[in-house]
N, C-alpha and C positions, 0 to 999 in steps of 0.2 A: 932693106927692112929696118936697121936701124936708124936711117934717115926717116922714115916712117914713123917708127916709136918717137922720134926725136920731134916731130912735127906733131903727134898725135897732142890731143887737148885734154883735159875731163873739167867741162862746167860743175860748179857747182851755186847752187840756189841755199844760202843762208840767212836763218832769220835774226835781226841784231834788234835789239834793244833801241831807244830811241827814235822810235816811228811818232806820228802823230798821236793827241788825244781826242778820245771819241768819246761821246755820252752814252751810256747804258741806261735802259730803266728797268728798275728792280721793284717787285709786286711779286704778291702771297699770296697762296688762293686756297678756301675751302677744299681744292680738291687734295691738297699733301703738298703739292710743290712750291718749289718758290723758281721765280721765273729771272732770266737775265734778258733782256727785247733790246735786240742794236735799235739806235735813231731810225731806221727805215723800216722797220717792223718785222723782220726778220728775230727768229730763235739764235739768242748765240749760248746760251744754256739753259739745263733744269734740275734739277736735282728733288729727290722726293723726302720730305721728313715723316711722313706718312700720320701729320696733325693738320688741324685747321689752322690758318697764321689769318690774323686778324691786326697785326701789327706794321707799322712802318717800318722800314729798314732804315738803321744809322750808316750811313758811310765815313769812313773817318779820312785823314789827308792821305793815306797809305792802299785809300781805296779796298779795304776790307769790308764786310758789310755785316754786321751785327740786327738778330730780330730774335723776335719771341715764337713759339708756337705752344700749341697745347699740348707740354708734358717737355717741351727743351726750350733753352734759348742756347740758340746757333752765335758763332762768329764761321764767315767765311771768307777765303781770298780771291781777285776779283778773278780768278777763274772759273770759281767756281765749288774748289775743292774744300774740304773742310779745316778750318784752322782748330776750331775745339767745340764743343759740347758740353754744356751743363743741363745736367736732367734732374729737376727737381720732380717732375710727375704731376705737378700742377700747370694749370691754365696761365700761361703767361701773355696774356690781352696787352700790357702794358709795354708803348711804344717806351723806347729809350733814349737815352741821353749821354753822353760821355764826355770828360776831359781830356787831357794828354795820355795819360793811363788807365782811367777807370771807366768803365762800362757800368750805368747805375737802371736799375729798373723794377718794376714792382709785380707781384702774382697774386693769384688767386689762394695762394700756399699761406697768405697773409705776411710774407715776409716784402720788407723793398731789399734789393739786392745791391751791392757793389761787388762788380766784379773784376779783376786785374785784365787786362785787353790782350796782355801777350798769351797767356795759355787757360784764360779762363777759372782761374784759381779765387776761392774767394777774398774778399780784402776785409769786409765784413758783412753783416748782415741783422735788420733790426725789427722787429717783430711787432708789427701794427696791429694784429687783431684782428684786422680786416680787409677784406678783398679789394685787391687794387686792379683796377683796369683799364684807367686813367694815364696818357702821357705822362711821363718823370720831366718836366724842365728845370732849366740850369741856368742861374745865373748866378754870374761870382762862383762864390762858392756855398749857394743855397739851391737845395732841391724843393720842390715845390709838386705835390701829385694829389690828389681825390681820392678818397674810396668809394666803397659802394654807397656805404650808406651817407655818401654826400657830406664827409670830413675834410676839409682842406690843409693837410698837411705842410711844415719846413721842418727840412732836414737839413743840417751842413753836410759837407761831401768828406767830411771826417766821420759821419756817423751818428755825431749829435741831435739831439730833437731841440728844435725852438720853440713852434708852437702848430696853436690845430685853431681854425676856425668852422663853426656847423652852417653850412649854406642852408639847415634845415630841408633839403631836396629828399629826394627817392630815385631809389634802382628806376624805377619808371618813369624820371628824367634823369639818365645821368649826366651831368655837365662835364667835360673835360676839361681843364683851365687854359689860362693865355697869359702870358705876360706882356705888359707896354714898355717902353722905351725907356720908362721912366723907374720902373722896377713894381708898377701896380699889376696886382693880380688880378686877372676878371674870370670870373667863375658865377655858373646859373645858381640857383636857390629857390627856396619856396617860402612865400609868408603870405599868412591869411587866405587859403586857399587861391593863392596864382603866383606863376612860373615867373621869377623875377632878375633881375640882372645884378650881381651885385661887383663890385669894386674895393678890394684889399689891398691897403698899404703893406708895405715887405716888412714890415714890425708887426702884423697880423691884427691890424685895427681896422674898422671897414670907413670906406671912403667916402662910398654914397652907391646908391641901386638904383634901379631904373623899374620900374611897372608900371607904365603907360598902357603897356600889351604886353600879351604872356609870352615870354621868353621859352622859346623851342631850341632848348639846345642838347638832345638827346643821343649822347656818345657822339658830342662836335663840339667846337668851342669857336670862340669869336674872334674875328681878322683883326690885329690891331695894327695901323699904322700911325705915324708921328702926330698925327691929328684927326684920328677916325677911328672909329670902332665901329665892325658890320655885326650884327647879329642876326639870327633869324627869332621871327615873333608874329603871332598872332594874334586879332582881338576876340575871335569869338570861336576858334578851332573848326572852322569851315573857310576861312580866306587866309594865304599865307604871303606874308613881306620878309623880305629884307630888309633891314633898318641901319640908316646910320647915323650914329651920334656923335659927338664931339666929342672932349675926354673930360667934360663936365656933367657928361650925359643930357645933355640937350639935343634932340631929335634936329640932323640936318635934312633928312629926306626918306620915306619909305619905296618899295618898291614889291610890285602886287608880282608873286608868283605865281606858275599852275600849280603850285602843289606844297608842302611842307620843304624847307631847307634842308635837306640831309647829308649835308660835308662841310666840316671847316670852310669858310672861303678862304680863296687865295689872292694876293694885290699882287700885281706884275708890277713893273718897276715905270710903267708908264703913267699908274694908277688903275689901272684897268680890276674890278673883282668879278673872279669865275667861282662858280660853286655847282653844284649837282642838287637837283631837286629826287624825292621822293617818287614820281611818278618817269622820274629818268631824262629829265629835261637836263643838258648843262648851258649855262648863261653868262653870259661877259656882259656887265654893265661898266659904263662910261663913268668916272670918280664924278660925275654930278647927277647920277643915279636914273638916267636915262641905259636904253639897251641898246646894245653895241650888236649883240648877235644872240641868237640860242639855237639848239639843235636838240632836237628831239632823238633819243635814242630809242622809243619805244620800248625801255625796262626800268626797273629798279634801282636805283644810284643810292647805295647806305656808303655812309664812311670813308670813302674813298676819298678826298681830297686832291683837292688837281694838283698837281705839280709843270712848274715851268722849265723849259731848258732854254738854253743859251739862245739857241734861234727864233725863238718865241712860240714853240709848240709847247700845246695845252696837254697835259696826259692825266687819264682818270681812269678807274676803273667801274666796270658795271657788276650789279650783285645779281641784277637778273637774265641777263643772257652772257655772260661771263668773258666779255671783252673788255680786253685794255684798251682803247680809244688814244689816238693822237689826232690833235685838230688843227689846223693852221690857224696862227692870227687872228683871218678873217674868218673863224670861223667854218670853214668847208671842213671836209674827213680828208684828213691825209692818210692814216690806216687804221684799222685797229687787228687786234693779234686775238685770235681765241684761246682761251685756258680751257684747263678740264674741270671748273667748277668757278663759284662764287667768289669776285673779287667786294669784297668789303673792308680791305683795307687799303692805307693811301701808299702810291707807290713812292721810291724815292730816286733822283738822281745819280750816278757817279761814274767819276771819268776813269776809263782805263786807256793805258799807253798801248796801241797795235805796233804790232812788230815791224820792221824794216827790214827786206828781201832783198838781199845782194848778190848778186854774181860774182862770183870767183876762179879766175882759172886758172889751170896747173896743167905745165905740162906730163905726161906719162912718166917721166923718166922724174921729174919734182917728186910725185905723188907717191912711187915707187921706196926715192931713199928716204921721203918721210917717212913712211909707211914703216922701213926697217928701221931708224933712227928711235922707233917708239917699241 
């Protein structure tokens, strides 16, 4: 018998720390939750905030994920669980932005918020007046956001005001802004009855506009890369293009869609730009404005903005049959995952570390004086 015990085993199965990193995508849905989808479209969480989220999620290096919804904005850890909670009771539309510590973003409550990333605490906070619903970007240390009624705001990320420029717009186009490379702001506007393109130096002086054709850029903003700018535009509100310009605003090429542009576009690193039309088309056109691919999803695409991952999957979400979509490359369906409601916001990337499964064994008689030793 005790050559038995002495011979006897006990496996054990632990999980360690330092496995590989995997991509997650995170999307918000009209229906309460917000969503965590492994790369192969599988649930790997969900959790309900019991608002509509309209917002992109920030991810920051520590793989937390920060968003807005209507009546909180969330921080969570990439499990899932909640890091903190700030409920101001208002509509927080307004996608965020963050430094090393600050969490910066705007509401409906009219305030732009800064907030501290480890517990959610406020750092301060500065009282516009007006409904923000518009992206917070960041560069340096200058905030840049929209209001409703179409004010182009800079803030430093200390809380100071610099200046406002009026795109002269309406809630019934709202433009989100963009930044270029170069630190120019591009933001929609209206002058003389039509939707026009306009270009802001970072000292809030305007560059130059674009109205060749009316500028559709209504709760999206425009792709900039090193030497292009996509927008979406039409001449007569019955034909709809994508347009790309130089960064002199000189027209290099339009491109006829079925239907209004309704997402940011997105430039893959190839050149490649995918976007989501109105009538639920999404489309990869080749950077010399020829089409690479489209697919017809037979719904509604608001807002969602594609996002890329590492292997070259396209991911979007639909407003009107409420799937998150993944597309290969070439364009085929690799899967899409169903929500319980309206994705109209864009989803975001981030990497979480899976754990590392080891065997360990011990004989009976180890397990035992451990066991007493503790």
């Amino acid at each position: 018998m005790k050559k038995f015990l002495a011979l006897l085993m006990i496996f054990l199965v632990i999980p360690f720390r330092g496995g590989k990193m995997k991509e997650v995508v995170y999307v918000g849905s009209l229906d309460g939750y917000f969503y965590a989808i492994n790369n192969d479209g599988s649930l790997r969480w969900k959790i309900s905030t019991g608002e509509w989220i309209y917002t992109k999620p920030f991810i920051d290096k520590d793989g937390d994920i920060y968003f807005g919804a209507d009546g909180d904005f969330l921080a969570l850890h990439p499990d899932g669980s909640i890091k903190w909670d700030f409920s101001n009771g208002y509509y927080n539309r307004s996608s965020s932005i963050a430094d090393s510590n600050t969490i910066y973003f705007g509401s409906n409550s009219q305030w732009l918020y800064a907030l501290y990333k480890a517990d959610g605490s406020v750092k301060w906070q500065r009282l516009i007046q007006r409904n923000i619903e518009s992206p917070v970007l960041l560069t340096g240390t200058t905030l840049y956001f929209v209001t409703l009624d179409s004010y182009l705001y800079a803030y430093g990320t200390d809380g100071t005001y610099k200046w406002r420029y009026s795109t002269s717009g309406s809630s019934n186009n709202y433009s989100f802004p963009a930044l270029g490379l170069d630190g120019t702001i591009y933001v929609g506007g209206y002058v003389s009855g039509k939707n026009i393109l306009l270009a802001i130096n970072p000292n809030g002086t305007l560059k130059w506009t674009y109205s060749s054709l009316n500028v559709t850029l209504n709760r999206s903003a425009v792709a900039v890369t090193n030497n292009r700018i996509y927008v979406s535009a039409t001449p007569d509100y019955s034909s709809y293009y994508l347009v790309a310009l130089d960064t002199n605003a000189i027209e290099q090429w339009r491109y006829l869609t079925d239907s209004r542009v309704s997402t940011t576009p997105t430039v893959g690193t190839d050149g490649t730009i995918y976007f989501g039309t109105y009538n639920g088309y999404v489309y990869a056109l080749n950077p010399n404005g020829t089409l690479k691919w489209s697919y017809n999803t037979g719904n509604t695409i608001i807002g969602s903005a594609p996002v890329i991952g590492s292997d070259g999957t396209i991911y979007i979400g639909n407003a009107g049959d409420n799937y998150l979509y993944a597309f290969n490359p070439n364009g085929t369906l690799k899967w899409r995952y169903l929500t319980g409601g309206s994705i109209q916001a864009p989803p975001s990337i981030g990497l979480v570390q899976e754990p590392t499964l080891k065997a360990m064994a011990f004989s009976f008689n180890q397990f035992i004086q451990n066991f007493i030793r503790r």
